[in-house]
C-alpha distance (Angstrom), angle and dihedral (degrees) to the residues before:
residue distance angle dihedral
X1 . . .
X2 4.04 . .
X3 3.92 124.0 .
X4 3.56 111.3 -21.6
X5 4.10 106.2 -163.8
X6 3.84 124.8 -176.5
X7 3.65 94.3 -73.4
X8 3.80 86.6 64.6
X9 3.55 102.6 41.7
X10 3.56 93.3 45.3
X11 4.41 85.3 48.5
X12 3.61 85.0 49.8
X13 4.29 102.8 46.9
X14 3.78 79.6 49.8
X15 3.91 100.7 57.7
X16 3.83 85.2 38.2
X17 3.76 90.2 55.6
X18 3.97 89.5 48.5
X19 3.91 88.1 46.9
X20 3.87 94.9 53.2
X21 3.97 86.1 42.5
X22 4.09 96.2 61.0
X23 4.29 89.2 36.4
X24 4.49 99.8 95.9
X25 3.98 109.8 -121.0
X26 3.36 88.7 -96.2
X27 3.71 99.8 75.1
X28 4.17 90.0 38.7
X29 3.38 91.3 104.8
X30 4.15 132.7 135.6
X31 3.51 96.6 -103.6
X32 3.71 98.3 45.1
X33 3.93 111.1 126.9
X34 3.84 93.7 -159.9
X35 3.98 115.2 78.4
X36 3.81 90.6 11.5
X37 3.09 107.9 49.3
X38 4.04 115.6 0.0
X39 3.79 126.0 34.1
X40 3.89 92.6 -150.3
X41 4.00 128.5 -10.7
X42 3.60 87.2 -125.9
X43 3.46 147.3 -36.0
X44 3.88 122.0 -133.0
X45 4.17 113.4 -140.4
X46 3.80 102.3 -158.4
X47 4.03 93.2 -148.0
X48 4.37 86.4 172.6
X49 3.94 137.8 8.6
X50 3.68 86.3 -150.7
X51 3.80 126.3 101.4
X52 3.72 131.8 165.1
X53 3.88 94.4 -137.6
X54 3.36 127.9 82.0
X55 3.76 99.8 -151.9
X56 4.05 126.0 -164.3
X57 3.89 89.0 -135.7
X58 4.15 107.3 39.1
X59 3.94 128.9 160.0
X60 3.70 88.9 -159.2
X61 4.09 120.1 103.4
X62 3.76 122.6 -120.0
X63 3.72 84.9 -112.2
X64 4.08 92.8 64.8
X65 3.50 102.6 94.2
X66 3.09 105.0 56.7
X67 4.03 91.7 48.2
X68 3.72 109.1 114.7
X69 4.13 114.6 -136.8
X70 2.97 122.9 -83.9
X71 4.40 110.1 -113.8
X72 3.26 108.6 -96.1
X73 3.97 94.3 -118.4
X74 3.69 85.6 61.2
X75 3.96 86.3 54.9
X76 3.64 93.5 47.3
X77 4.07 89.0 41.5
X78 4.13 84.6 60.4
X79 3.85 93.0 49.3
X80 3.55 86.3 54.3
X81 3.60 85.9 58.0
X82 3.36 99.9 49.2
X83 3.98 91.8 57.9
X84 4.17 87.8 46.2
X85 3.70 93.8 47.6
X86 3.87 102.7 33.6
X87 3.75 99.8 20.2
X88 4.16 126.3 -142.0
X89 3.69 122.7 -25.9
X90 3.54 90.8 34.2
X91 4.30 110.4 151.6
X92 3.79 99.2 -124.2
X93 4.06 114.1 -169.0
X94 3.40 113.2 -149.6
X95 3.97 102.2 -144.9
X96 3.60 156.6 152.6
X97 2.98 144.8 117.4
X98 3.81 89.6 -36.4
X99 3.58 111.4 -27.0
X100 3.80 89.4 -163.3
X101 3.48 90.0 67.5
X102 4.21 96.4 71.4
X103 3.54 118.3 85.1
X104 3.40 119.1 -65.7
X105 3.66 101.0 -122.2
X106 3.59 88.0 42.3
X107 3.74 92.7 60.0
X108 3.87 92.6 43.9
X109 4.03 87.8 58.2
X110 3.65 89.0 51.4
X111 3.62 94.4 54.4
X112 3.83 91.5 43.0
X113 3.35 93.9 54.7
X114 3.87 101.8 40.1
X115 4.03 83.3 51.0
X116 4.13 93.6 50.6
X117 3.97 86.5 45.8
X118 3.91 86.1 66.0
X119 3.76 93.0 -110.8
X120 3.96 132.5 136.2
X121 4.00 104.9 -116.9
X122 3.81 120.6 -160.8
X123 3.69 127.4 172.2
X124 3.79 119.1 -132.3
X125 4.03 115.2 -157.0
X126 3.16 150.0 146.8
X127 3.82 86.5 -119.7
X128 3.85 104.2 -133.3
X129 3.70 94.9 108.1
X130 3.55 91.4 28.2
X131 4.05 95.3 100.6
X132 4.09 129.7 175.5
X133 3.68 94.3 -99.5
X134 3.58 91.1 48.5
X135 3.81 95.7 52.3
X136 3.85 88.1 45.0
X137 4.03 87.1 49.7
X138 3.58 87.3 53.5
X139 3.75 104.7 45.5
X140 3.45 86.8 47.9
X141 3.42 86.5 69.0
X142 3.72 98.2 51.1
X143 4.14 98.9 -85.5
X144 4.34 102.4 161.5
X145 3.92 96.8 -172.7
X146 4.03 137.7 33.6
X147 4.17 104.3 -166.2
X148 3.95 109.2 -167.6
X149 3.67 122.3 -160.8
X150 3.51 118.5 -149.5
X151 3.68 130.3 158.0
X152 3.85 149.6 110.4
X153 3.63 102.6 -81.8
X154 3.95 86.1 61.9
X155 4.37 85.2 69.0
X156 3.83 92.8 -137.3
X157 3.87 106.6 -166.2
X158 3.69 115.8 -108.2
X159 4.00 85.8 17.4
X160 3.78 119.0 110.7
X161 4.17 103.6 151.7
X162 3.85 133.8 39.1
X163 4.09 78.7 -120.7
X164 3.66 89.9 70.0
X165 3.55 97.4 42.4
X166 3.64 93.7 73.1
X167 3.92 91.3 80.7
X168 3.78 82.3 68.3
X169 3.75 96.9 46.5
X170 3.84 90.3 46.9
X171 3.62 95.9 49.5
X172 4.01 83.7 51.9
X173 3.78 92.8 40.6
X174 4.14 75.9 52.5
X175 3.48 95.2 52.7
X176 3.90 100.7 53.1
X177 3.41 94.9 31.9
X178 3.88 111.2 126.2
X179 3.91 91.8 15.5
X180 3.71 117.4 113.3
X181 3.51 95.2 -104.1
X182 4.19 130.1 116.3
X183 3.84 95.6 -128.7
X184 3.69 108.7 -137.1
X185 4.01 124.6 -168.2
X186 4.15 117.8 -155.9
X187 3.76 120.5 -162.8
X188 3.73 134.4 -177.7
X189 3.87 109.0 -137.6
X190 4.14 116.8 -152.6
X191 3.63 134.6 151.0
X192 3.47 91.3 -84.1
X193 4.19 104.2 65.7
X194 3.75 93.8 15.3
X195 3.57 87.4 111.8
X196 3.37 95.4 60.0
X197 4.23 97.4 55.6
X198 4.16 84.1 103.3
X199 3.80 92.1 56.8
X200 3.79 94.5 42.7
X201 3.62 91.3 52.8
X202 3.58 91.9 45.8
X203 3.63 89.0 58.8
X204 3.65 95.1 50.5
X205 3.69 93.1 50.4
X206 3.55 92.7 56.0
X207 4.04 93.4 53.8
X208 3.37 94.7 40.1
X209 3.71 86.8 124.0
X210 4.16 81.6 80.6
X211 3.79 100.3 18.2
X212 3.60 118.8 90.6
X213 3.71 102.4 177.6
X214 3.60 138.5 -17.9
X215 4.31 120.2 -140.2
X216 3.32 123.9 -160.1
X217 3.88 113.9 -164.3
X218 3.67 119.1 -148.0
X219 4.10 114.3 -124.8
X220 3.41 106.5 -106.3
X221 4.22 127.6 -176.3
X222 4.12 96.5 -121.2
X223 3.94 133.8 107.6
X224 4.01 128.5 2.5
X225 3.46 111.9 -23.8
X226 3.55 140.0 117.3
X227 3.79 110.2 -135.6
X228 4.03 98.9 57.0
X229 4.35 117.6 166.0
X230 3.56 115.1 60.1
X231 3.81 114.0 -144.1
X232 4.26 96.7 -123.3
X233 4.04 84.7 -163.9
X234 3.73 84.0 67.9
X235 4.08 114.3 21.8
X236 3.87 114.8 43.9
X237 3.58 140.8 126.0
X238 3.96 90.9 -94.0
X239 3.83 99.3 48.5
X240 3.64 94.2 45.7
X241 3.76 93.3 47.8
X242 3.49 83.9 50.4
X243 4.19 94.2 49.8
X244 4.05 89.0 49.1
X245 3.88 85.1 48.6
X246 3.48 96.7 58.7
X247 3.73 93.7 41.0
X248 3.82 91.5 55.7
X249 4.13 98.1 47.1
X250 3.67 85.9 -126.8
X251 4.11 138.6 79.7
X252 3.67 120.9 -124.9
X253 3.52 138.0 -132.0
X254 4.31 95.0 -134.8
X255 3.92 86.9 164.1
X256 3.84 97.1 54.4
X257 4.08 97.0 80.3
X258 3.62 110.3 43.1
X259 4.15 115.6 -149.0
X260 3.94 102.0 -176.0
X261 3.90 111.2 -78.3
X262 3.89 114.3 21.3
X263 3.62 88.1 -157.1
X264 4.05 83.8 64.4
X265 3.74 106.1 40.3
X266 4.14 143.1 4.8
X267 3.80 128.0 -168.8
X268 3.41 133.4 -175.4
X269 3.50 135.7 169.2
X270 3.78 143.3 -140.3
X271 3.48 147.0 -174.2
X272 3.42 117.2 -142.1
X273 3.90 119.1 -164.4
X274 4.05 121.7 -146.3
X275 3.70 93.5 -8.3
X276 3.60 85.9 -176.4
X277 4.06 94.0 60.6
X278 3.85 117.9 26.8
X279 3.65 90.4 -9.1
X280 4.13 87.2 -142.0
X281 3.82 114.9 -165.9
X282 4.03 130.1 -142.6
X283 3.40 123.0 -164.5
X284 3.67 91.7 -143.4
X285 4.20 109.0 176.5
X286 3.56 99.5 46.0
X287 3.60 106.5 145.5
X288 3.99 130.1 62.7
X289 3.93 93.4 -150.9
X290 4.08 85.6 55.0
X291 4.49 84.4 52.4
X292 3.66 89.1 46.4
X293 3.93 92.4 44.8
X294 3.64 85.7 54.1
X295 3.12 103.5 40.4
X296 4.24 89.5 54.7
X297 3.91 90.1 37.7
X298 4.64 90.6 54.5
X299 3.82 92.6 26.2
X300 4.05 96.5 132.1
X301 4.17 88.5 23.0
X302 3.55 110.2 105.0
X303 4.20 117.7 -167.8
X304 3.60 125.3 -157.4
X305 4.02 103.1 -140.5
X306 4.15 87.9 -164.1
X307 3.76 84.6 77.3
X308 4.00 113.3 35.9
X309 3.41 106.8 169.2
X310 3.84 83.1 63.5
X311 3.36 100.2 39.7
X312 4.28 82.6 56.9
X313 3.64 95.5 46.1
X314 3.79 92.6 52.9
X315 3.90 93.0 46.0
X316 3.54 86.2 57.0
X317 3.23 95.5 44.5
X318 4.07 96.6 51.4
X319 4.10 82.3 37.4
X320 3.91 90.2 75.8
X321 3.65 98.9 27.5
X322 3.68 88.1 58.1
X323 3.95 97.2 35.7
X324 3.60 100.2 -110.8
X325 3.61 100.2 133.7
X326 2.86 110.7 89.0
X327 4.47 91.0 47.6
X328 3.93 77.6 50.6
X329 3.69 100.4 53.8
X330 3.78 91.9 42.1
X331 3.86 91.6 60.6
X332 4.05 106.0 31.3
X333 3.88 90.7 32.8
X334 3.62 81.8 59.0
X335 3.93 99.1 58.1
X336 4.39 86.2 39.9
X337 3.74 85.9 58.3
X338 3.03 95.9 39.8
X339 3.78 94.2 49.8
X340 3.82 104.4 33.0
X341 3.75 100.1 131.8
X342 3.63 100.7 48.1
X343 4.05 88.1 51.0
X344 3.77 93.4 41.2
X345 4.13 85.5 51.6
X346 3.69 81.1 47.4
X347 3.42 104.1 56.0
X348 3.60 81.3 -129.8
X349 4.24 97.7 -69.7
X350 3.68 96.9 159.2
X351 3.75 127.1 169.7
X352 3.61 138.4 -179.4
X353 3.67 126.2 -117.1
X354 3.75 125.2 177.7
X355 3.85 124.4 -168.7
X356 3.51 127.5 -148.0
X357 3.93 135.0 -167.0
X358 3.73 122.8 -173.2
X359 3.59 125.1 -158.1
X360 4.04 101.9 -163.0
X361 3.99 116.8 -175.9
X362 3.64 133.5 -106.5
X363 3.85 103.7 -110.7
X364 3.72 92.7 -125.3
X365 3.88 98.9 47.0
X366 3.75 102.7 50.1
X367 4.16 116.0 168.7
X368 3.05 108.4 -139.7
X369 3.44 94.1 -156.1
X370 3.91 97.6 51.5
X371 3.93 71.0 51.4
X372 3.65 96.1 66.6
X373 3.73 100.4 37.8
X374 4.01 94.1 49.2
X375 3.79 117.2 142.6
X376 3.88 86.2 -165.5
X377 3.81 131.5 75.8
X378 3.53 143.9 156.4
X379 3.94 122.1 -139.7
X380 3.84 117.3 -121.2
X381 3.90 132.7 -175.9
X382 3.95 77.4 -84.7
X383 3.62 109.6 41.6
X384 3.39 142.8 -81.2
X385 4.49 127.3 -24.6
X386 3.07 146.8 -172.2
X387 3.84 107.1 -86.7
X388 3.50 95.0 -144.4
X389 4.14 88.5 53.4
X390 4.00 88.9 45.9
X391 3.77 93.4 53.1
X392 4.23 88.0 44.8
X393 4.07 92.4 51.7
X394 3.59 100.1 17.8
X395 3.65 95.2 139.2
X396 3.86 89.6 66.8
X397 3.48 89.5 57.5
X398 3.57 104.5 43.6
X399 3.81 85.0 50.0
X400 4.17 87.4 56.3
X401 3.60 99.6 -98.6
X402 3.62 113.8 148.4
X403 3.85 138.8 -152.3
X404 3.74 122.8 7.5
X405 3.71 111.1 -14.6
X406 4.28 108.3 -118.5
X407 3.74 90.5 -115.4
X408 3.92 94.2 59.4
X409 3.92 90.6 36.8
X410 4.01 90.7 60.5
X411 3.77 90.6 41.2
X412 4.10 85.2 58.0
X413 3.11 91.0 53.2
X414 3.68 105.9 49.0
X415 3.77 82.8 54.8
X416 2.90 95.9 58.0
X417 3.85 104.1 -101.1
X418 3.97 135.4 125.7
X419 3.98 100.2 -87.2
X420 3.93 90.4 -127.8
X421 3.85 115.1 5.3
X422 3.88 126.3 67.4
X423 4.00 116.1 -89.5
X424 4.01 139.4 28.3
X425 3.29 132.2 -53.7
X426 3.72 121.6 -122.2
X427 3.41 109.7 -81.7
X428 3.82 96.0 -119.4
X429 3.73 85.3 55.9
X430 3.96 95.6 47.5
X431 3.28 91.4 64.3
């Protein structure tokens, strides 16, 4: 993130004061991340529409292909926008299709720049191109995040469970390992391997040494693939939050940390202590008054997560300078006493591990609502959408079409809603 002096902060209270305008009163709540404390979650840079799998479950159209790159000005022209619109700190995911698949120069530049615009660059892939020397390339150029995808819909050869997949994800856990990356692992969840959530999570737990957070992505009926309805009896936010429950030992306090709609996404985040050995789990933020303590107690404090041991030493710092100690020692003391044997066993090898669900929309059945309070977008040639409304009409955008396609304008407005800007109309003019 670099410096960030008054013009910055004062760039950044302004987006966040536009974010918390658009989210609906509902979601204005004290432990809301968006407006208070985030502009966006994250905003997805599409760098390609190519990708050299042909997954079961895609959000790319049948028209993606053959969709030449964009120039890489134009690329570094939407970065640009990102740090106008959302301002510095921003998490910028650098996308496709496969990123890995643009020139390699190419995709160093984009980094570069994305890095020297004070944003947070991670590369999302399918990791089969994604080698060592490329991640080291990469990081070298100020890359925070690697975020593999690996599951079953992607038809691996030789691959026929989720089980077996993890000889993939540890060879990638393998190759990043020691880098200064947060290692990040993205799964699709159907019918099909949603028995095996527990075991995945398992896995993760026990290299959480490496692994930063795991994501599991809700099927949803939208772009290319083959395998389209989702069987809600089955695959939901509550059953999967159940399955990575199980799989961690522990339950999990999803509503604690808000991240714009609920219905969209939950996070929650553990600590799990000699992941190596017993591999003991913590549910660590489990209270929404703690989040919205926090969130009053660091609300002009902004941490670089690229650097941790930093980021830690200043929050203790601005902890006792702003009298939060004792708040802070009431809460985590509570989860050290309550955990003193497994830590002591430990030898005090504790590492964070966040997991994420999220609840992506059937292209036909768009909320408008989960529309307006969405935490993540995707930047076009005219700013930043709803990702769920990109993956629905993506050929108008990979075609250059900006702003809200007509289609999903008029079906805003028969509902109801403002054709273009977040929230309802009057009533008198809805009709």
């Amino acid at each position: 993130m670099g410096h960030l002096d008054a013009a910055d902060i004062a760039h950044i209270r302004e987006r966040l004061a536009a974010t918390w305008d658009r989210l609906t009163p509902d979601n204005r709540v004290p432990n809301q991340i968006l407006g208070r404390k985030r502009v966006i979650g994250c905003v997805s840079l599409e760098v390609t529409q190519r990708c050299n799998f042909d997954c079961a479950i895609c959000y790319l159209s049948e028209n993606s292909e053959g969709t030449p790159d964009l120039p890489l000005s134009h690329i570094l022209e939407r970065v640009d926008r990102i740090h106008a619109d959302y301002g510095k700190g921003t998490n910028v995911q650098i996308s496709g299709g496969d990123p890995t698949l643009r020139d390699e120069d190419e995709l160093e530049a984009i980094v570069r720049h994305t890095t020297e615009r004070g944003l947070v660059p991670s590369l999302f892939t399918n990791g089969d191109l994604a080698s060592r020397r490329l991640l080291e390339r990469l990081t070298r150029v100020g890359l925070a995040d690697v975020a593999f995808h690996v599951d079953l819909t992607e038809k691996r050869k030789g691959y026929k469970s989720e089980e077996s997949l993890c000889e993939v994800r540890q060879e990638y856990i393998e190759r990043a390992r020691g880098l200064p990356l947060n290692v990040i692992f993205n799964q699709t969840v159907y019918k099909k391997n949603f028995p095996e959530v527990p075991l995945l999570v398992d896995f993760y737990k026990r290299n959480a040494d490496v692994v930063g957070m795991a994501s599991f992505q809700l099927q949803a009926d939208t772009g290319r693939g083959a395998n389209r309805r989702r069987d809600d009896q089955v695959i939901s936010i509550e059953t999967v939050g159940r399955k990575i429950e199980e799989g961690l030992g522990v339950p999990l306090s999803w509503d604690a940390v808000r991240v714009g709609s609920p219905k969209c996404h939950k996070i929650a985040y553990a600590a799990i202590v000699d992941p190596k050995g017993r591999a003991h789990a913590v549910d660590i933020l489990d209270d929404p008054k703690v989040v919205g303590d926090l969130l009053d107690t660091y609300d002009d404090i902004f941490f670089d997560r690229r650097h941790p041991r930093r980021a830690a030493a200043k929050a203790v710092v601005e902890a006792v300078r702003r009298r939060y100690v004792g708040k802070g020692l009431a809460h985590f003391g509570r989860h050290v006493r309550a955990n003193w044997r497994p830590l002591v066993r430990g030898r005090g090898r504790v590492h964070k591990l966040s997991f994420f669900m999220q609840n992506f929309q059937d292209a036909t059945a768009l909320d408008h609502e989960r529309i307006d309070n969405c935490s993540f977008h995707c930047m076009t040639a005219d700013g930043g959408v709803s990702m769920c409304v990109h993956n629905a009409y993506r050929d108008h955008y990979i075609k250059g079409g900006c702003g809200y396609p007509a289609a999903y304008q008029d079906s805003r407005t028969r509902d109801g809603f403002h054709p273009t800007d977040a929230g309802r109309m009057p009533a008198q003019a809805a009709k």
